[in-house]
N, C-alpha and C positions, 0 to 999 in steps of 0.2 A: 449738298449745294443745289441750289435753284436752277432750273433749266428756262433760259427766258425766251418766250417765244411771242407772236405779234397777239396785239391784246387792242381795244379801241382807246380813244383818249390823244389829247393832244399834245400833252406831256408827254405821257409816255413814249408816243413817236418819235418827237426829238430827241429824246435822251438815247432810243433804242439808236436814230439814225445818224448821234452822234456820237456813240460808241463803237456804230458799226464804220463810220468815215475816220475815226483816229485807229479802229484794227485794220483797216484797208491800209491806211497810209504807211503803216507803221510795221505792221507784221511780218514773219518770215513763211515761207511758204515752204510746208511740212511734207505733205506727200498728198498724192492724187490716189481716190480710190473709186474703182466702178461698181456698181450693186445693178444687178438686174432682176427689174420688178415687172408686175404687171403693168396693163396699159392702164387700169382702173386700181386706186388704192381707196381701199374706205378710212374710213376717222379711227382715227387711235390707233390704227395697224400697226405694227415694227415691219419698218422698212430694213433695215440691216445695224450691223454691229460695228463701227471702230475704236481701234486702240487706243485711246488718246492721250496713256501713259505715255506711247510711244516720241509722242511730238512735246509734251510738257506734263513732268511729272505733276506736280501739281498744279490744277487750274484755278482757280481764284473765281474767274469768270467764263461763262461757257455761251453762245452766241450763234445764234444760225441767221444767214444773210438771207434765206429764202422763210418767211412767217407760215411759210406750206407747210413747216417741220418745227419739231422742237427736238434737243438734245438733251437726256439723262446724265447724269455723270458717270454711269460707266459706259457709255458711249451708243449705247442704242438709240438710234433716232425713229422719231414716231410721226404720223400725221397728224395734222390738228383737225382734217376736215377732210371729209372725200375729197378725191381728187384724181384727176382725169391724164394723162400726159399726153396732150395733143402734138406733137414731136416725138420724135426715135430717143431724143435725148435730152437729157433735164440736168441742168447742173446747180451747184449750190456750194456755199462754203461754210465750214465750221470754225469759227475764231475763238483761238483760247489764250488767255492773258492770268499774268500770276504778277501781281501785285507786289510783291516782297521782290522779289528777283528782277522787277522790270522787264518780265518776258512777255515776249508775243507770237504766238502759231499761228498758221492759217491750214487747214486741212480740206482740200476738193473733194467735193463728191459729185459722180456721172452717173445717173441713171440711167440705166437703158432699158427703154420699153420691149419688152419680149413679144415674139410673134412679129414684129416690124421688119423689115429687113432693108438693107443699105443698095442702093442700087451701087453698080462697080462700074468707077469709074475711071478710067486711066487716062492721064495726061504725062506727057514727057516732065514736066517743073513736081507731079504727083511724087510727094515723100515716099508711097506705097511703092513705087517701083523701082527706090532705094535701099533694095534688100542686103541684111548685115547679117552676118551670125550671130547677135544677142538675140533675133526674134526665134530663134530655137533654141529657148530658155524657160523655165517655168513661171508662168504668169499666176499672180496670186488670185485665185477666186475661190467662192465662196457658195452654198446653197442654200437656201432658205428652207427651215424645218415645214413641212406641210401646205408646201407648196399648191397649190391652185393651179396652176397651170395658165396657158393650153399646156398640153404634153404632144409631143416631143417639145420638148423646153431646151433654147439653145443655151449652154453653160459654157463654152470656148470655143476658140480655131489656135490651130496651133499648125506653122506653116514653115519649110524648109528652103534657104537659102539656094539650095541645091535644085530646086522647081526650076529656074532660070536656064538650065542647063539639061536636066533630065525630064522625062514623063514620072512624077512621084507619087504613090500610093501612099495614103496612111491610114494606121492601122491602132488600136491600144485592147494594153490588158490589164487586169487584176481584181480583186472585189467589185465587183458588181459591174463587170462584162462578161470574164468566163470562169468566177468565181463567185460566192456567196456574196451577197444577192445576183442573181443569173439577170441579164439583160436588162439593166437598172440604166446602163450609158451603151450609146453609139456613136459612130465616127463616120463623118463621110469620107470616103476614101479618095476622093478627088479635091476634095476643098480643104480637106482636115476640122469641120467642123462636129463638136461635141455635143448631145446631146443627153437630156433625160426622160425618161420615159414615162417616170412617175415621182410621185412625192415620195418624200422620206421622214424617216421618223428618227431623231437624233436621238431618242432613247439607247435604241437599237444598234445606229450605225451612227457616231459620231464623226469621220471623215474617212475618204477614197483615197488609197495613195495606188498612183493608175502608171503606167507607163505609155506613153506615143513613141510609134516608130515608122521612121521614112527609109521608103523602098525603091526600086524603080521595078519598071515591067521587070526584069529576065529575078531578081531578089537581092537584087546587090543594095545594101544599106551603106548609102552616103551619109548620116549620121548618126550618132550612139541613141541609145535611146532615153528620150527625153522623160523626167521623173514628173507627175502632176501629182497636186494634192488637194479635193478638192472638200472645203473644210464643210459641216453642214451648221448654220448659224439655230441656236435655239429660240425656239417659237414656244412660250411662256404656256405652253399646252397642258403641264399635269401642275393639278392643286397638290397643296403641300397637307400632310395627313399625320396623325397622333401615332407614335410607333405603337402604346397600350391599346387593345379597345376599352379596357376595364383596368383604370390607375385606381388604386387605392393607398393613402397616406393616411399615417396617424400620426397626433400629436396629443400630450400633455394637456388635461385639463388645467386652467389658470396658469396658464404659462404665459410670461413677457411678452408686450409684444415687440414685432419683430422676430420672436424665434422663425424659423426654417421649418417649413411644414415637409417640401419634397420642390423634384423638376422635372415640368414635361418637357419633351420632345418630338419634333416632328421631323418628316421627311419629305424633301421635295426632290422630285426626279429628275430636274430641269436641273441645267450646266450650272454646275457650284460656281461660286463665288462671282456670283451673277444679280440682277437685280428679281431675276426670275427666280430665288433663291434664297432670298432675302427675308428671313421671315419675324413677323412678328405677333406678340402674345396679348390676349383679351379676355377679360373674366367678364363674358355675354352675362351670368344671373348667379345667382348666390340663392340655396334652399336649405332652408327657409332665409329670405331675404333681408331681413334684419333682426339685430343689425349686421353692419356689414365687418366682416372679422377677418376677411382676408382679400390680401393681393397680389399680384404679379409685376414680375419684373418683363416688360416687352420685348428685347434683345435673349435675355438668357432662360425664360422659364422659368425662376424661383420663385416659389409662391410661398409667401412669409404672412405671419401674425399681423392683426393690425390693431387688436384688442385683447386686455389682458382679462376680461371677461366670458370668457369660453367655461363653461360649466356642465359637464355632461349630465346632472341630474335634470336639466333642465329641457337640452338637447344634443344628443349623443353621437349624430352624424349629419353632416354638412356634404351638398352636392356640388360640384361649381360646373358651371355650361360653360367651354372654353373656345375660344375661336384661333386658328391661325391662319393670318395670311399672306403672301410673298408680295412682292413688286415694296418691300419696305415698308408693307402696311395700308398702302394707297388705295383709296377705294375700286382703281381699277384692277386690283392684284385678284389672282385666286383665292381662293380663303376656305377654310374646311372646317366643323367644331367637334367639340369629345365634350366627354363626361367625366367630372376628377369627384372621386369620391372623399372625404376626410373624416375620419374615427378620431376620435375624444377619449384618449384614455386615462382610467379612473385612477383617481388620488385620493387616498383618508383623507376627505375634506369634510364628513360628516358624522358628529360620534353618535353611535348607538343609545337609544335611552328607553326605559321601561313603558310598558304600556300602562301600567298605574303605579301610583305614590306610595304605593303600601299595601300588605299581602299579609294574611289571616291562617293559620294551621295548626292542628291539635295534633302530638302524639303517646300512644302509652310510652311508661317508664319503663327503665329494662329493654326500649327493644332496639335493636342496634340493625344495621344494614339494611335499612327500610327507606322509600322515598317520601318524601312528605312532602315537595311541594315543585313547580312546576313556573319558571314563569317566564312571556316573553316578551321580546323587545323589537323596535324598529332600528334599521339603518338605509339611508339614501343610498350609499354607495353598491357598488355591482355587486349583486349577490354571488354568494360559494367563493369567495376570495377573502386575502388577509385585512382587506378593507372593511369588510363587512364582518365577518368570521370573532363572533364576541367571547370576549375573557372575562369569566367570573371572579368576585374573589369577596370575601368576610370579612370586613373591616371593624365591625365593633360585637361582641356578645358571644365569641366563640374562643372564649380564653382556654376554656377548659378542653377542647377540640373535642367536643360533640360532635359538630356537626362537618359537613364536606361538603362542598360544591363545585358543580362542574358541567360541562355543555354538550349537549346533544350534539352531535355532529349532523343529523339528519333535519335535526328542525332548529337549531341554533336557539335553542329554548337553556335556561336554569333551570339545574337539578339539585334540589336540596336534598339532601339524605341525612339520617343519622348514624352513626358511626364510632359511637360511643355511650355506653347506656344514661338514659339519664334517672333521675332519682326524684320524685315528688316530694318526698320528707325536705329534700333541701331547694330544687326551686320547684315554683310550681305553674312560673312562665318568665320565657327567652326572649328575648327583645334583637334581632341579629339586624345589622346595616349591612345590606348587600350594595356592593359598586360593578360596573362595567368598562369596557375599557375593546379596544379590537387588537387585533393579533398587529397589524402593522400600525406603528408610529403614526402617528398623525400629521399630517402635511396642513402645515400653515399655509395658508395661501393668501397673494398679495395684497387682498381685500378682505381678511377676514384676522379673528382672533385665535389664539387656541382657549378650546371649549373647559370648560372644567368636567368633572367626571361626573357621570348621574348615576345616581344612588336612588336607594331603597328601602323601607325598614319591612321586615319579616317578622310577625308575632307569630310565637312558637306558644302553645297552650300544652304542661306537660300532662295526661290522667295518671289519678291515681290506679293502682294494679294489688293485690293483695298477693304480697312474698313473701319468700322463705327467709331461712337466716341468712344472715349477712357474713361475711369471714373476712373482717379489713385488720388490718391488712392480710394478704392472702399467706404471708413468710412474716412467723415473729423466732427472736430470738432469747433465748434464755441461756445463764451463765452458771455451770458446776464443775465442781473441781474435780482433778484427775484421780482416780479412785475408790470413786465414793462409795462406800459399801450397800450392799444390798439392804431395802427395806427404807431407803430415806423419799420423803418425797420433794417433787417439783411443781413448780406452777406450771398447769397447764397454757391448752389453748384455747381463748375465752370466742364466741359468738356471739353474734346481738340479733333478736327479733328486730328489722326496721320500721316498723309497726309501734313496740313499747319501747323499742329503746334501751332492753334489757336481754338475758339469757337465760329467763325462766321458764323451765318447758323443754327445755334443751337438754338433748338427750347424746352422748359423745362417744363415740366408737372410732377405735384404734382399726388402721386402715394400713398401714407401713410402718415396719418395726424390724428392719433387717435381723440382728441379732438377737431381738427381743428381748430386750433393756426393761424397758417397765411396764407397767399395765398403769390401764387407764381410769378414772374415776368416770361411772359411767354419767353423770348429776352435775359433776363440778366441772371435767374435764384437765383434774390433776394430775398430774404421774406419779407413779411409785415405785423406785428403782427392784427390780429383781436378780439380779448380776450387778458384781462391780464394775463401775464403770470404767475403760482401760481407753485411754486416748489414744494408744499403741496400735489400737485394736485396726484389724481389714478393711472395717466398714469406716473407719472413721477418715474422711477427706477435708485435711487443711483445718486442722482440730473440730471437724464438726460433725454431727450426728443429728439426722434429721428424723423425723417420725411423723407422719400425715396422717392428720385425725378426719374426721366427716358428723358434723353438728346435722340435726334432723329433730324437726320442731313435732307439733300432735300431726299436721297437719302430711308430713310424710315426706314434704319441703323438705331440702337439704342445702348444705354447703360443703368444702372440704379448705382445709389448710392444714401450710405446713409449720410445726415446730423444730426451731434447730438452735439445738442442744451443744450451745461453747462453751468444750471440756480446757480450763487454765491446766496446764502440761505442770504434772510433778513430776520432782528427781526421784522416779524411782527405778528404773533401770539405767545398769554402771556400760561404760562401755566395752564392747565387743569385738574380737577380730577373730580374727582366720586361725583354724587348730592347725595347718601346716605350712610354709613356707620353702622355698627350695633358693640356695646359693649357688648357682654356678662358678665353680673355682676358678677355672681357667676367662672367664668372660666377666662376668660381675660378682664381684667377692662379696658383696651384701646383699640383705633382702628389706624389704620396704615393709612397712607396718602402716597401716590405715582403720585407725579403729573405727568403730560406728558407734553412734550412741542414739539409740531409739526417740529419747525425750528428744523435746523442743533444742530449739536456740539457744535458751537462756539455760539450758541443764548439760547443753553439748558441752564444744572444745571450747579452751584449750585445754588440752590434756596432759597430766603427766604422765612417765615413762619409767619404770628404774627395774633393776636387774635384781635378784638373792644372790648370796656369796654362791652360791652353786653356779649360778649360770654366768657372773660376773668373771669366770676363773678362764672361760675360752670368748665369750664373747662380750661385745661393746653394745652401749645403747644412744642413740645420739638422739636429738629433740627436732623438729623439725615445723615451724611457722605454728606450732600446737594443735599441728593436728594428724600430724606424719612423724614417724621415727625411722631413724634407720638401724637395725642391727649388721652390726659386722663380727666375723673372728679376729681376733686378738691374731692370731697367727693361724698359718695353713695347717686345716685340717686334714683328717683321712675322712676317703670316701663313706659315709655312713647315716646313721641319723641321732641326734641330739634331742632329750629334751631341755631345754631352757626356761623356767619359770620366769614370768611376768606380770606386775602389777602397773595399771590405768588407772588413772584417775579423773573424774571428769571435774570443771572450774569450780564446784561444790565441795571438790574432795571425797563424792561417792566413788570407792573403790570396787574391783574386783580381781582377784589373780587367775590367773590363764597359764596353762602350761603351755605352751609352744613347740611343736615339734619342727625342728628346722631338720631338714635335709641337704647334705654337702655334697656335691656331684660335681664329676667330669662330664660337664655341657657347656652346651653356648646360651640356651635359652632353658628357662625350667622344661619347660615341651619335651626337651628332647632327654630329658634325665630316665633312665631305664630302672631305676631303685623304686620298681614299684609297689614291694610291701617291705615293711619293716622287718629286719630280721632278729631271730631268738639274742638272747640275753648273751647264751650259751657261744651261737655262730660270729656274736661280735665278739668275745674275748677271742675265739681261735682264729678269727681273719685278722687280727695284731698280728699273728706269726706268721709269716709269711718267708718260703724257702728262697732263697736267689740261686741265678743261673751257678754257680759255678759250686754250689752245694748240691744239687741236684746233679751236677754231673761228674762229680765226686764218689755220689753211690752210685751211677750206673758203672762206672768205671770200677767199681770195689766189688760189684756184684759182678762182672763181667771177669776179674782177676781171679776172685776166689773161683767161680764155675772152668776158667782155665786150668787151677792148680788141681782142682777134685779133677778134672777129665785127666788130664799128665799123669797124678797119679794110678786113676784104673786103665791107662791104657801100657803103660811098663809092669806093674805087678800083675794083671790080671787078664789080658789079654784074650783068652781060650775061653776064661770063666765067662766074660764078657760077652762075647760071640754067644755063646747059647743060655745064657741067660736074657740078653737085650737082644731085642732087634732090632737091624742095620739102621734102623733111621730113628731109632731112640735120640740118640745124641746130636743129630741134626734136628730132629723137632723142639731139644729142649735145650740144648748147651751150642753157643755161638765159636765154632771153630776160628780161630785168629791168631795173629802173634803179629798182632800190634796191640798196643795201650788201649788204643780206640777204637771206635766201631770206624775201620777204611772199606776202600770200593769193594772190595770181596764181602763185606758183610753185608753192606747193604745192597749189592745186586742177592746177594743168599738170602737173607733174612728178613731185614728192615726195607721197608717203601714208605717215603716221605709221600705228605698228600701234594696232590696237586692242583686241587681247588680252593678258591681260598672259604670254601662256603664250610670244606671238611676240617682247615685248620681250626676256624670258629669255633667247629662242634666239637672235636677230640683236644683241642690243648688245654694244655697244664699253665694259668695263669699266675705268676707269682710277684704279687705286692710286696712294694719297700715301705720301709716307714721315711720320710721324712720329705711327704707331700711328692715322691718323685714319679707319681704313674701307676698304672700297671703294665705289668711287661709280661708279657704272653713269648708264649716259647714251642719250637714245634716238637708235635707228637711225633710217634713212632708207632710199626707197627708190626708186628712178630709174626711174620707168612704162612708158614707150616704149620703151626702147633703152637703151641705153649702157651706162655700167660702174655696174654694185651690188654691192653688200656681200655679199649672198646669191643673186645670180641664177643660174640653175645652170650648168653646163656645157653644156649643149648646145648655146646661143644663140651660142658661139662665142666668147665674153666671157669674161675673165678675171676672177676673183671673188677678194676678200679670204681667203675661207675655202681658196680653189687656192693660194693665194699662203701661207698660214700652215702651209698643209697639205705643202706642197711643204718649209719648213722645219722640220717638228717632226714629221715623220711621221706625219701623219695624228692626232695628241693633239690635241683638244678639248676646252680647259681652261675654255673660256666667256669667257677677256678674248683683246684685240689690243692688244699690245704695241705701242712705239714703231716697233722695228723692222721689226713688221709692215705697220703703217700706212706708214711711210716706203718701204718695198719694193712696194708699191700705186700710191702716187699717182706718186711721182717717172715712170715711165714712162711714165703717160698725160700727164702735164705734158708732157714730150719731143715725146708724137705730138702734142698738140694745136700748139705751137710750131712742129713740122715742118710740118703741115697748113695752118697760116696763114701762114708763110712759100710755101709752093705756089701758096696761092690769090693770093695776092696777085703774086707773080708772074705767074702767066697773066692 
């Protein structure tokens, strides 16, 4: 809003004096306020600060009755012209009106010249000697930032109702009397006048809150002590200044305009939200100066596009000289400038293209991994980035993939190379269209197209080279049947001279010949089988048989290839399986058959299966998807081993018969079956006999009666004879004293000791098999203490032992049972001697 102040013209007077005669008439009177200035103010000065919210929130219209001054709208009033204050005191009014609301202020203002002073005057009708207790109250004042002075500068009095009555001292404290700033204010103690001693910097110390206190002579305080607060008004003293010394922003080349480039800022030290404070933005020059591309916003600092022409090939960074200055901009404001840098940053906005149209190179044939050509290109945009950074690539003449291309990273050049040999007999020149392209996408931009791609053509010139043979292809195949007898021949492996065209001169030598199958023609390069050929065979991988020959011309030139020899698979091997088999009885009562059949697929499964009356009479043959069978027994066998004859046949009907030996066991799993050799013809007929317990204890009990009745009788007839023919422990070493049936406690604490490991039962017992699939049953040994005949006693005692006896017929095998016949070839003999021996005694 406008601050109107006296101006010449005779319009304008009227209008001002008759605006200022309907705010007289009309308005309300707001508050009175004192400023104390010097007695000389110069032009433009700030005189002081008021609220003017206080009296009307918004003013509409703002008015000074004295043309000496003008008013701002935030309330600071200024001079228009030096000026003198020939009087202690100057007064003036501030008239504010608001339009909308129909409001009218009026606001006093009392200058008082400093250094002047009032003479004292006292009259009885004198208001001054109407003292109240509100004059010992806090009067609002105020100090002016960088003041001038004179100094002592009077800034209050402040006086006690209680004076009237007593002799009163006054006295104050706090910042800046006997605190931080030291001796800034004093007081008179008799007047109660305040003082400043010097200027102030509202930077520093924006207001004094002080206290006064009244005393009398002896200290007695007749009132509390009065709070002052003494505000210090801001004098527009600091320019406002760029927080960066060094702003740097960047933006997008070709970008809208309008975009946001960035935002300065500034700082001003003077009292916020102030006109002193107030600041505003100015782009003083632009470098290089056109055109012109950018601007600012003056309240907030955003400096935004103003053209969508920004191009950094052209010009890559922009300077801007900025000004800011407070008082809202006005030329009488402080004002400060910076330096705002802006970067242009790069966009594919420029495609790479070659430095010529077309590019010339010769290379020999045959040579592979070589470079043959070199070529470079321009690009505008910022070098060593995706912008710039070129992609090669072969668009026409590299069917056969010769050649390869690809880019220097150091000098962003084309690398042609070859890569694949070439051959002069078939071209004898390359015609390649090389294109370009950058690593990043290319960025359209708002004034331009997208480019099309630039290309190149490359003549490639091939020389001719004088070479050896050639071996194409390097892998031939040739087809003989499975079989085929020694002495037949096959077509070789042909080479060509690339030169005639032909293989004359060619000289062929066998190089790989694992089994060595045939020899070579050393002229034609034909085979000739030496061994029959067996597709069966070790060497042979996925019916095939390979043999690497090596052609070599006059010239000493070589080549090498391979021949592979696909043998068609004849039926001539029947199928095959396993010569033993094991049935665990107790866990799985069959055994599984998987024959194999050497030949191919077509001479494999499915197979047939069938039994001969011999083997059909215990066991079954089942068929199984034709290519599995299963055999089982017909019914539960004894533990042993079977042969079983068996005929396969493969889908052809090539037979062969197989004996089978199956093995019958008590296991869980074949693993664990202990029948680990086959026994004699002999020891299977006598392991069918097998004694049971209650036959075996039939003879010991028969042999234990009869040695009973022989002793009875030599001990009643022969008694004397007895005695000195035997000695006393005859008959306890060899005849078991008892008169019970059985072997009771007295015989076996006397004679017999049961084992008592079970590792001993293992090794000394008498195992005896039933027939009809029920087991074996093992039974415990015994063993004769003193003498006589045991089961196990050794050899040396002189005694004849079961195990001499078993051993003596089965050759020393130790199958872990005793057989009928073993037992029966044991006792029978000692029966004899004991019968002879008690026929003797009893005779003498």
């Amino acid at each position: 809003m406008a601050v109107a102040s006296a101006a010449p013209g005779s319009i304008f007077c009227k209008q001002l004096l008759f605006s200022l005669l309907v705010l007289i008439l009309f308005c309300d009177a707001c508050q009175k306020i004192s400023l104390q200035v010097p007695s000389h103010l110069q032009a433009e000065k700030l005189v002081g600060k008021v609220n003017l919210k206080e009296c009307l929130q918004s003013a509409s219209l703002i008015l000074s009755s004295d043309p000496d001054f003008r008013i701002l709208e935030d309330g600071s009033i200024y001079t228009t012209h030096d000026l003198v204050l020939s009087s202690e005191r100057k007064s003036f009014s501030i008239f504010l009106s608001d339009s909308q609301r129909q409001e009218e202020k009026e606001i006093k203002i009392v200058l008082e010249a400093r250094g002047k002073k009032r003479p004292k005057k006292r009259h009885t009708n004198d208001s001054v000697l109407k003292r109240s207790k509100r004059r010992w109250a806090p009067i609002p004042c105020s100090l002016m930032e960088n003041s001038l002075g004179p100094f002592p500068q009077h800034v209050q009095q402040v006086q006690s109702d209680t004076a009237q009555n007593y002799t009163i001292f006054y006295s104050i404290s706090g910042p800046g009397v006997d605190k931080e700033p030291f001796n800034l204010f004093f007081i008179n103690r008799d007047t109660g006048d305040i003082f400043c001693t010097r200027s102030i910097d509202r930077e520093q110390y924006d207001q004094f809150p002080l206290y006064a206190y009244a005393t009398t002579a002896d200290g007695y305080a007749p009132e509390y002590p009065l709070p002052l607060l003494f505000k210090v008004e801001d004098d527009n003293d600091n320019a406002p200044y760029f927080e960066n010394k060094v702003t740097i922003f960047t933006v997008p080349e070709n970008c809208r305009s309008g975009t946001s480039v960035g935002k300065v800022s500034a700082i001003d030290l003077d009292e916020p939200d102030t006109l002193h404070t107030r600041l505003k933005y100015k782009i003083l020059q632009q470098i290089p100066d056109h055109p012109k591309h950018f601007s600012i916003h003056p309240d907030t600092g955003v400096i935004t596009t103003t053209s969508s022409l920004l191009d950094r090939e052209k010009c890559d960074t922009y300077q801007l000289i900025m000004e800011v200055r407070d008082m809202g901009g006005q030329h009488f404001g402080l004002f400060n400038t910076g330096t705002i840098t802006i970067s242009l940053e790069d966009e594919n906005d420029n495609a790479p293209y070659f430095t010529e149209t077309s590019y010339s190179t010769e290379v020999e044939e045959n040579r592979i991994d070589v470079e043959i050509l070199r070529m470079a290109i321009h690009d505008q945009d910022l070098p060593n980035t995706p912008h710039s950074k070129a992609v090669y690539m072969i668009l026409q003449g590299n069917e056969n993939g010769n050649f390869k291309i690809s880019t220097d990273p150091n000098t962003n050049e084309a690398v042609l190379c070859v890569v694949k040999p070439l051959n002069y007999e078939v071209h004898q020149q390359i015609v390649l269209k090389i294109g370009v392209v950058n690593e990043a996408q290319f960025a359209k931009a708002s004034n331009s197209q997208s480019p099309t791609m630039c290309t190149t053509t490359v003549t490639v010139k091939i020389k001719d080279h004088d070479e050896g043979p050639e071996c194409q292809p390097p892998v031939k195949v040739i087809q003989s049947k499975d079989g085929l007898p020694a002495g037949k021949e096959l077509l070789g492996y042909k080479a060509l001279d690339p030169e005639t065209r032909s293989g004359e001169g060619l000289r062929y030598k066998k190089i790989r010949d694992e089994d060595n199958w045939f020899e070579i023609n050393e002229h034609t390069g034909d085979l000739k089988t030496v061994k029959v050929l067996d597709r069966e065979s070790k060497f042979v991988k996925d019916n095939q048989y390979n043999v690497s020959v090596v052609a070599t011309d006059a010239g000493g030139r070589s080549c090498t290839g391979t021949l592979v020899v696909f043998l068609e698979d004849d039926n001539d091997h029947p199928p095959q399986i396993e010569k033993e088999v094991t049935i665990c009885q107790h866990a799985q009562d069959f055994a599984l058959l998987n024959p194999v059949d050497p030949d191919g697929p077509e001479n494999g499964p499915p197979f047939e299966f069938a039994l001969d009356n011999s083997g059909s009479r215990r066991f079954t043959l089942e068929t199984k998807d034709g290519k599995t069978a299963v055999l089982r027994a017909r019914q539960p066998l004894d533990f042993d081993y079977y042969n079983v004859p068996i005929e396969i046949k493969d889908r052809h009907g090539f037979a062969a018969k197989h004996m089978l030996s199956v093995r019958v066991c008590d296991c869980i799993t074949p693993s664990d079956c202990r029948m680990s050799t086959k026994p004699r013809e002999s020891d299977v007929m006598l392991s069918n006999v097998i004694l049971g317990r209650w036959a075996i204890l039939a003879m010991v009990l028969g042999s234990a009666l009869l040695s009973c009745i022989l002793f009875t009788c030599f001990c009643v007839t022969a008694k004397k004879a007895v005695k000195k023919c035997i000695p006393d422990d005859v008959a306890q070493q060899n005849l078991i004293v008892s008169n019970t049936e059985g072997p009771g406690e007295e015989v076996m604490e006397a004679n017999i000791r049961l084992p008592t490991q079970i590792s001993n039962i293992c090794d000394t017992s008498m195992s005896v098999g039933t027939l009809g699939g029920q087991g074996v049953k093992t039974q415990q040994s015994f063993e004769m203490v003193k003498g006589g005949y045991t089961l196990d006693s050794s050899k040396g005692n002189g005694h004849q032992t079961l195990e001499s006896v078993k051993g003596a017929g089965q050759g020393g095998t130790d199958t872990g049972r005793y057989a009928y016949t073993d037992w029966h070839s044991f006792t029978q003999p000692r029966l004899g001697e004991e019968s002879i021996r008690g026929h003797t005694l009893i005779k003498n």
